[in-house]
C-alpha positions in Angstrom: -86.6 -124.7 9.2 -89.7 -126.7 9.4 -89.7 -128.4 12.9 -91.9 -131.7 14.1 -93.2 -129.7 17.2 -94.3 -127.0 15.3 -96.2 -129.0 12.9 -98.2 -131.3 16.2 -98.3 -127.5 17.9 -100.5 -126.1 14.3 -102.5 -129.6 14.2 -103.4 -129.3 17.7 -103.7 -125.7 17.4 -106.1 -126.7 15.0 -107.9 -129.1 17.3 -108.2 -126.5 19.7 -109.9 -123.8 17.5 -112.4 -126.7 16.3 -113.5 -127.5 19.3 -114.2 -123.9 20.3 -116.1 -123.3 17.2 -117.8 -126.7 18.1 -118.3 -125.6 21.8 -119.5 -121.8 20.6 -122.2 -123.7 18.1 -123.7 -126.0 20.8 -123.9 -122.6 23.0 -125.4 -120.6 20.1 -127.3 -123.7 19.6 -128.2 -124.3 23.6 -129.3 -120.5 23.6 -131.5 -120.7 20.4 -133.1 -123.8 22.9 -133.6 -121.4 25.9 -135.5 -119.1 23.1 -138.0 -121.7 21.8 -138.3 -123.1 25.3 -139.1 -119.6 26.9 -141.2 -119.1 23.6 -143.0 -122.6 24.2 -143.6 -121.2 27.7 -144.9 -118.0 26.7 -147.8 -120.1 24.3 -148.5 -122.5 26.8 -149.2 -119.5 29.4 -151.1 -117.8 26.1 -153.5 -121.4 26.3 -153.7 -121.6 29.6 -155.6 -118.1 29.9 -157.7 -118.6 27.2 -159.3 -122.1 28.7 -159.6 -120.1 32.1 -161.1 -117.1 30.2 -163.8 -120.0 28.2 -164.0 -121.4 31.8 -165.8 -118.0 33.5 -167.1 -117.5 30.2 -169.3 -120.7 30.5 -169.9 -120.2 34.7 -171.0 -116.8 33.9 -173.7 -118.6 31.3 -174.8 -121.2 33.9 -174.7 -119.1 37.3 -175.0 -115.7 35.9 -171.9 -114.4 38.2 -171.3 -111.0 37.6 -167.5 -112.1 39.3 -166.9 -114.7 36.3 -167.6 -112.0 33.7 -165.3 -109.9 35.1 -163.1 -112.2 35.4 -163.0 -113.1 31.8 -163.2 -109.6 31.0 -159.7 -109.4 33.0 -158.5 -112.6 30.9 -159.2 -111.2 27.4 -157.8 -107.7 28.3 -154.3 -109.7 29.4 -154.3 -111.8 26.4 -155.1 -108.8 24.2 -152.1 -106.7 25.7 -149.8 -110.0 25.4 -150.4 -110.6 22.0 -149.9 -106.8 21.4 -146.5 -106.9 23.2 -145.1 -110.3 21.4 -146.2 -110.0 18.4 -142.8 -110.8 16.9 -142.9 -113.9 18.6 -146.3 -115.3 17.6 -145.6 -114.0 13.8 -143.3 -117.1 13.9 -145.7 -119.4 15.0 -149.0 -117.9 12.9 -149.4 -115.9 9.8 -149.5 -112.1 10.1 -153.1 -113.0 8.7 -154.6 -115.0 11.3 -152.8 -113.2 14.4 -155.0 -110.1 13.1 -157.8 -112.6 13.1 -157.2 -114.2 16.3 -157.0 -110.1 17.5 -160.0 -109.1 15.9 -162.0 -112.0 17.1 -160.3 -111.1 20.7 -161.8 -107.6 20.1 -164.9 -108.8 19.3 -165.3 -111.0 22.0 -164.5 -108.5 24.5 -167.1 -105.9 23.4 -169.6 -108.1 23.4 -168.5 -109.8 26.8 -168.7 -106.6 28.0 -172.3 -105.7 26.6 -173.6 -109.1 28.4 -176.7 -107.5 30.3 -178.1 -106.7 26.5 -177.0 -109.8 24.9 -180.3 -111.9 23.2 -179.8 -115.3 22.1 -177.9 -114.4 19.0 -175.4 -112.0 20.3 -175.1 -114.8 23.3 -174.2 -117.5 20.4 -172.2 -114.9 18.5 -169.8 -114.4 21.9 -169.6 -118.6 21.7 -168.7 -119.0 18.7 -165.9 -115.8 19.0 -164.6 -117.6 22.2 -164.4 -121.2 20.6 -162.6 -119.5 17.4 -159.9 -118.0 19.8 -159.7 -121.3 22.2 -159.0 -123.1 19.0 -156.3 -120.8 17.8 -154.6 -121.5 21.0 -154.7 -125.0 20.8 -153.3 -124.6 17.2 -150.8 -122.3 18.5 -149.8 -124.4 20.9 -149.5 -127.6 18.8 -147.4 -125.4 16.5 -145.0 -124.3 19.3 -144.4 -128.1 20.1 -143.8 -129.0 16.9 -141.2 -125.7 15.9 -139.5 -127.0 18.8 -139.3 -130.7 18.5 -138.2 -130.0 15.4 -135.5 -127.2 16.6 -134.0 -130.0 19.3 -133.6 -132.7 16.3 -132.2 -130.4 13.8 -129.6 -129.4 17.1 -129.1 -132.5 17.6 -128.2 -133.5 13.9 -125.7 -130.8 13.9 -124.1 -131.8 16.8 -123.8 -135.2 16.3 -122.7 -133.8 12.9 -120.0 -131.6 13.9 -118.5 -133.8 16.7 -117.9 -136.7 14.2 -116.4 -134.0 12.1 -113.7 -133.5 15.0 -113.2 -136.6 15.6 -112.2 -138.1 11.9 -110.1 -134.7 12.2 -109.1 -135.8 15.2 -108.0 -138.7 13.7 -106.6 -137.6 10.9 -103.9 -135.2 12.3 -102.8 -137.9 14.9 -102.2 -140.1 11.9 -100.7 -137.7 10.2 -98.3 -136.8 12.8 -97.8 -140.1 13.5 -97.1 -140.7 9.5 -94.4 -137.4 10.1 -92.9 -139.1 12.9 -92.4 -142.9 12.5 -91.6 -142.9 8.9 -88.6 -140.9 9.9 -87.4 -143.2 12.3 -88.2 -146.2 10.0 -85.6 -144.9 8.0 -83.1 -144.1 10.6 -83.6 -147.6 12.3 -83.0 -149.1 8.6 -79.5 -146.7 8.7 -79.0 -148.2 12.0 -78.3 -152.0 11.4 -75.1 -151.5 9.4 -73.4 -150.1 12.7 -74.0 -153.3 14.2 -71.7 -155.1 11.2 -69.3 -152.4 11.8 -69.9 -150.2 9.1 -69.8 -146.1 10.1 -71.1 -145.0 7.0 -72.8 -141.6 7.1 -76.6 -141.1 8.1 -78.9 -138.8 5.8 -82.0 -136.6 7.1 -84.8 -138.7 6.6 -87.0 -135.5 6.9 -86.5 -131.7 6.9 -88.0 -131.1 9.8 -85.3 -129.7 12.7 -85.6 -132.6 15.2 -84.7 -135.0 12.6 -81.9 -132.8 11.2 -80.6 -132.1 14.6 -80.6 -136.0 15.2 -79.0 -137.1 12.1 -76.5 -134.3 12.7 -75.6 -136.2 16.5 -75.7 -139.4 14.9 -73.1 -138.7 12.6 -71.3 -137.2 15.1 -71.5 -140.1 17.1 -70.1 -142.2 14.1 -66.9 -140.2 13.9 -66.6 -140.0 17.9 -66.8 -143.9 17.6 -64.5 -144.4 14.2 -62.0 -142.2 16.2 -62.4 -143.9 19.2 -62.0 -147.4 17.2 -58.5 -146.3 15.7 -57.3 -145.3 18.9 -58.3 -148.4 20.8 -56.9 -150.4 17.8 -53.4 -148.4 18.4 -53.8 -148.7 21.7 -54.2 -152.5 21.3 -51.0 -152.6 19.0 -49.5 -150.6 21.8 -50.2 -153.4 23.9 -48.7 -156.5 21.7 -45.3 -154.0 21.1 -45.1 -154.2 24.9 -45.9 -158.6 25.1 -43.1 -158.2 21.8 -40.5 -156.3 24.3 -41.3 -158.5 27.4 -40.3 -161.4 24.9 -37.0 -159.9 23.6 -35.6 -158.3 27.2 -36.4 -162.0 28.3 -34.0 -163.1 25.3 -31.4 -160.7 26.1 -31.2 -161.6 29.5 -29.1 -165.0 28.8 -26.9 -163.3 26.7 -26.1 -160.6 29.1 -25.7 -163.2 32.2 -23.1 -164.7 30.0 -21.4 -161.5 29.2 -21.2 -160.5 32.7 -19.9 -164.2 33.9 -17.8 -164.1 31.3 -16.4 -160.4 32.2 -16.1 -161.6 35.4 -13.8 -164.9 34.9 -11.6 -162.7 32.7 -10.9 -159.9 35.5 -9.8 -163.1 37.6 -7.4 -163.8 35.5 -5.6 -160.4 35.0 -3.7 -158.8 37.1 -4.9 -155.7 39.5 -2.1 -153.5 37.8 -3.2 -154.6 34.0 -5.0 -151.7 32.4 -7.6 -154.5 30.5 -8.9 -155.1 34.0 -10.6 -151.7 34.0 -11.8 -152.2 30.7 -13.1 -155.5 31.8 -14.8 -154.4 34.4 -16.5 -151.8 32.6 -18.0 -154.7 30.4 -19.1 -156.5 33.5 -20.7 -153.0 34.8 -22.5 -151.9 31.8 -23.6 -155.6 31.3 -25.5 -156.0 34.8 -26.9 -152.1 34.0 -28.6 -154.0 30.7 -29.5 -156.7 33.0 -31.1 -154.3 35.6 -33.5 -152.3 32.5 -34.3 -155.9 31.2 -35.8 -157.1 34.6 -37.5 -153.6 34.8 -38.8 -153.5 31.4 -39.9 -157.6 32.4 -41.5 -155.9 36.3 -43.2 -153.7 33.6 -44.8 -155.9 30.9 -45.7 -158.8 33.2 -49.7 -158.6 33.6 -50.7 -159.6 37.1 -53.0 -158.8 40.0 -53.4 -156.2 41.8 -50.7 -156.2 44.5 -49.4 -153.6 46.7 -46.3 -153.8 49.0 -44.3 -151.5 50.5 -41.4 -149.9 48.3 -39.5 -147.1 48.5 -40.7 -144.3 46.3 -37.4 -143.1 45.0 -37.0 -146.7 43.6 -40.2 -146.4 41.7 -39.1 -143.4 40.4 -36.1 -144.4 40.0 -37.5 -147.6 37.5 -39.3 -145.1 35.8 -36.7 -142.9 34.5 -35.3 -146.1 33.7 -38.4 -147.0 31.6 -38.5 -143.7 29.6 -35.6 -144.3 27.7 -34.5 -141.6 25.5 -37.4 -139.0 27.0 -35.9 -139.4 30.2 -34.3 -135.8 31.7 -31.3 -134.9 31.4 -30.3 -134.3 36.1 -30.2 -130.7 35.7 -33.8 -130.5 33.8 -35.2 -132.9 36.7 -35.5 -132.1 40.7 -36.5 -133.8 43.3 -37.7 -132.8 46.5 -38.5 -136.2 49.1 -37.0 -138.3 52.3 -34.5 -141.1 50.6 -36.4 -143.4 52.6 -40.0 -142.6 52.1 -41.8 -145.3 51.3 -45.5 -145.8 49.8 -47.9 -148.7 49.8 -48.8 -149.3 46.2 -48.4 -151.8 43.5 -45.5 -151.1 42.1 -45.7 -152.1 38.6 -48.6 -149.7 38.4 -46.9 -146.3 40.4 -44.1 -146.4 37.6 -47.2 -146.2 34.9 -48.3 -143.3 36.8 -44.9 -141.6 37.0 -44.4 -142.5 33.2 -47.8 -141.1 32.0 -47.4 -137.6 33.8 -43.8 -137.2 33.0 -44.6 -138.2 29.6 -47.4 -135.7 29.7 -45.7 -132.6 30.9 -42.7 -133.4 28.4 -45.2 -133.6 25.7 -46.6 -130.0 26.9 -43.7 -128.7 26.1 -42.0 -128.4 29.7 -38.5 -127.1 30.4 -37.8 -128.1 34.0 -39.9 -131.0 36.1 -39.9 -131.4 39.8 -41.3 -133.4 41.8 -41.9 -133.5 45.6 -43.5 -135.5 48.0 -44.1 -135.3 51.3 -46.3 -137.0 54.3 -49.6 -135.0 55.1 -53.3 -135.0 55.8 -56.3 -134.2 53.5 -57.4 -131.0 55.9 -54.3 -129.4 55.2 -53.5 -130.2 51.6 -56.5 -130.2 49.8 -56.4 -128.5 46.0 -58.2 -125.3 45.4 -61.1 -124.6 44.0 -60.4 -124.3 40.5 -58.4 -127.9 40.7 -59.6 -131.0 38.1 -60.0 -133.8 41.1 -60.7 -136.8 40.9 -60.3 -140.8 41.8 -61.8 -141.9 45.4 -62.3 -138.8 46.2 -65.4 -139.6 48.7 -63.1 -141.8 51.0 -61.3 -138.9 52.1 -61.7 -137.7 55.1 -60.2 -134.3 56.9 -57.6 -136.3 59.5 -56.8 -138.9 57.3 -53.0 -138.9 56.7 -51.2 -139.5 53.0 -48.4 -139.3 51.4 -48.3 -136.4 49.0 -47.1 -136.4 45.7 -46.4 -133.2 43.1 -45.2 -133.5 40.1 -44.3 -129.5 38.9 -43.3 -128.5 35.3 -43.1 -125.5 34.0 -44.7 -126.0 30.4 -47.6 -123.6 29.1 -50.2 -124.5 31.5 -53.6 -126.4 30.6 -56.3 -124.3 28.9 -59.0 -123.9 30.8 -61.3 -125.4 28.4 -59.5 -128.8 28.5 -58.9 -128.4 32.3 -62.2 -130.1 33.4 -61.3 -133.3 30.6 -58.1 -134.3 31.5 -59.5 -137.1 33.3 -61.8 -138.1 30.8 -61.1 -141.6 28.8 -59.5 -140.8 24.8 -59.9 -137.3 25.3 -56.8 -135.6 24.0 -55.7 -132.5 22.2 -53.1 -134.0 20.5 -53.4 -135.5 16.6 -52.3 -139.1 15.9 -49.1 -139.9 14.0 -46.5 -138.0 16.6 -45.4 -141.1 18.7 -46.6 -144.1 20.7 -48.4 -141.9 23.6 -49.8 -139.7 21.4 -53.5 -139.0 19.9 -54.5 -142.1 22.3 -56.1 -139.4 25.0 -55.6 -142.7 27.6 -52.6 -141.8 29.6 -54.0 -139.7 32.5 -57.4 -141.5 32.4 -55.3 -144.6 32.7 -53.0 -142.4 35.9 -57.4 -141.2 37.7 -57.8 -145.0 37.5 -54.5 -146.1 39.1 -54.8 -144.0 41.8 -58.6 -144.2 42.5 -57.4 -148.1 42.7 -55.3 -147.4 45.6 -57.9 -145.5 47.5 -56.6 -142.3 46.3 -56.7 -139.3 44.2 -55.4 -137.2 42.2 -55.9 -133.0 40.7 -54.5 -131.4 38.1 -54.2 -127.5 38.0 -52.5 -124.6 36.9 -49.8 -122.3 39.1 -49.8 -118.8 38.9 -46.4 -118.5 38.3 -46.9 -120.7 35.2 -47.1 -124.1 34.2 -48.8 -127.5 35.4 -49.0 -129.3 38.6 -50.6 -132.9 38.8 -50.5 -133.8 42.7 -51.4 -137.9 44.1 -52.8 -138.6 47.3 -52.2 -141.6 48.8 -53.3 -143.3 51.8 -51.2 -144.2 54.4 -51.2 -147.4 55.8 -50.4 -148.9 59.3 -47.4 -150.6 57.6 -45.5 -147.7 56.3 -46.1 -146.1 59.4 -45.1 -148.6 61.6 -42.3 -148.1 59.4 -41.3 -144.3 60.3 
């Protein structure tokens, strides 16, 4: 699959080899420079020793210095052997025609240089006229050097200025290329975007081939059906919500009705006798009567949305309100144990520690659990800590080693918790569960809802598995000066 990096890797993969190229042309071309400029130095030394060999040429004419002939003897022999040893680089500059001139007239100036002390006027003139032919060579060899190499340094120059405007429109044209690959793209995806923000989750396409904007897209729609799932079950959890302000309204209307039933039960077993047999029956009206009067306040404790406000309660009543709560998923004694001080009391919100109980007991039942204990205890962190391999969480940074709690474990004996799903359990809508198998279910809110509870109270709370089998969720919660004052 085609992939956005690759593609800006090639372009400037392509860059990159241009500007070698370019930087292996300017040295070719700096090199071919250093020639003509070492060639240019080589001519220029060529001229120089021809106007110092004209120069003893003419002393030796005026003073008659057998030193300056020599000297110029010297001169012409070094000239001779130089053009000899570069001819190659003096073909460039002159014809193969007139280097063999300028050598023969070299020649001939030397032999009769050398013949001076028999020289008459005409051989004299003859050696002049030899000597100005090769000073003027030099001076045209020279002005051709120059010129070969002015003309070398524009013709460099040209080409670079050439080439590095050809790298950068190349330049340019693979940023705006990429640029034309990228933000196109993401035109189109921004353009997808707006209907999420109207509530439609419709589907995103690829706007491109290339693997980034697959892999995107891909995330994106997976983000959609995170969020349409996530919208359903805050929508069920929201009807979840006005079933509970619908039961809060009804216990509050059976409440009058069952005050009546219970004054009324109680009038009538005034008026019968102890030894009448209705009397028992009578009283069994008034009994079961305050027993729906006791759920209806619970279920009204329950519902009733209010601050956060802990007290001090007993914690087998808040259990106690909670198997109330459950209703038909309550246990049956022999399924349920419990292991705690009949007078241990806690320092929670009360309302709140039944939600708690409710959600794990609901939890474990809905694992599939058999038997369900639960045992608590006082403690401090040092000693009861979970293990390693524990899911903690909740205010977990205020404990401290000494601090002392009141531990709570709640035991069943279910299947366990994978130990892919063990590090989510805390997480907010994450379940394992489908929708459509009761009130609790496919919501993924209850034990999120149990972290934040807890972590509320300046606790925590872990969930991990036994070796023997099964689940254990165990609560920390702090102690306070007023349940131990208490003890």
């Amino acid at each position: 699959m085609r992939s956005i990096r690759g593609k800006i890797g090639l372009a400037y993969g392509a860059l990159a080899l241009l500007g070698l190229v370019f930087m292996a042309i300017v040295y070719a071309d700096l090199r071919y420079l250093e020639r003509r400029i070492g060639e240019g130095v080589a001519v220029s030394d060529f001229r120089e020793r021809t106007l110092e060999m004209r120069r003893h040429e003419k002393n030796f004419f005026l003073y008659r210095d057998p030193a300056d002939r020599f000297a110029a003897l010297e001169l012409a022999d070094g000239i001779a052997s130089d053009l000899s040893a570069r001819r190659e680089l003096f073909l460039e500059l002159l014809a193969a025609g007139e280097l063999d001139g300028l050598v023969n007239a070299l020649g001939e100036y030397r032999a009769l240089f050398d013949a001076t002390d028999a020289l008459d006027a005409g051989k004299e003139q003859a050696l002049r006229a030899f000597g100005h032919a090769i000073s003027d060579a030099a001076e045209n060899l020279s002005r051709r050097e120059r010129a070969a190499l002015v003309q070398s340094v524009r013709g460099s120059t040209r080409a670079m200025i050439l080439f590095a405007l050809a790298v950068v429109v190349l330049g340019l044209l693979a940023g705006q290329l990429i640029a034309r690959m990228v933000a196109r793209p993401l035109r189109q995806l921004e353009d997808e975007l707006l209907p999420l923000a109207e509530g439609h989750f419709s589907q995103f396409t690829a706007p491109s081939r290339d693997r980034e904007f697959v892999s995107l897209t891909q995330a994106l729609n997976r983000m959609l059906t995170e969020l349409d799932v996530r919208r359903r079950q805050v929508l069920h959890a929201d009807k979840l919500s006005s079933m509970g302000v619908l039961a809060s309204g009804v216990a509050h209307e059976l409440n009058n009705p069952l005050g009546n039933i219970s004054s009324a039960a109680q009038i009538l077993a005034e008026e019968i006798g102890e030894e009448d047999t209705r009397r028992t029956w009578v009283e069994q009206i008034d009994t079961e009567a305050e027993r729906g009067r006791r759920i209806v306040r619970t279920l009204l404790d329950y519902a009733r949305q209010r601050d956060f406000l802990p007290e001090r309660v007993a914690l087998e009543e808040v259990l106690d309100k909670s198997f109330i709560l459950l209703g038909k998923r309550r246990l049956a004694a022999d399924r349920l144990h419990i292991e705690m001080q009949s007078d241990l009391a806690v320092w929670v919100d009360e309302q709140r520690m039944q939600q708690v109980f409710i959600n794990l007991i609901r939890n474990a039942l809905d694992a599939g659990a058999g038997q369900l204990r639960i045992a608590a205890r006082r403690a401090i962190w040092r000693e009861s800590r979970p293990g390693a391999g524990a899911n903690l969480a909740g205010a977990v940074l205020e404990m401290q080693d000494d601090r002392r709690l009141t531990v709570i474990h709640v035991i069943d004996d279910g299947p366990g918790i994978p130990p892919n799903v063990l590090p989510h359990v805390f997480d907010p809508f994450f379940t394992t569960r489908g929708t459509g198998h009761g009130e609790s279910h496919g919501v993924g809110l209850g034990l999120y809802v149990v972290e934040e509870i807890v972590a509320e109270h300046g606790g925590c709370v872990a969930a991990e598995n036994l070796a023997e089998g099964g689940a254990r969720f165990t609560l920390w919660l702090p102690c306070r000066i007023q349940e131990e004052d208490h003890e």
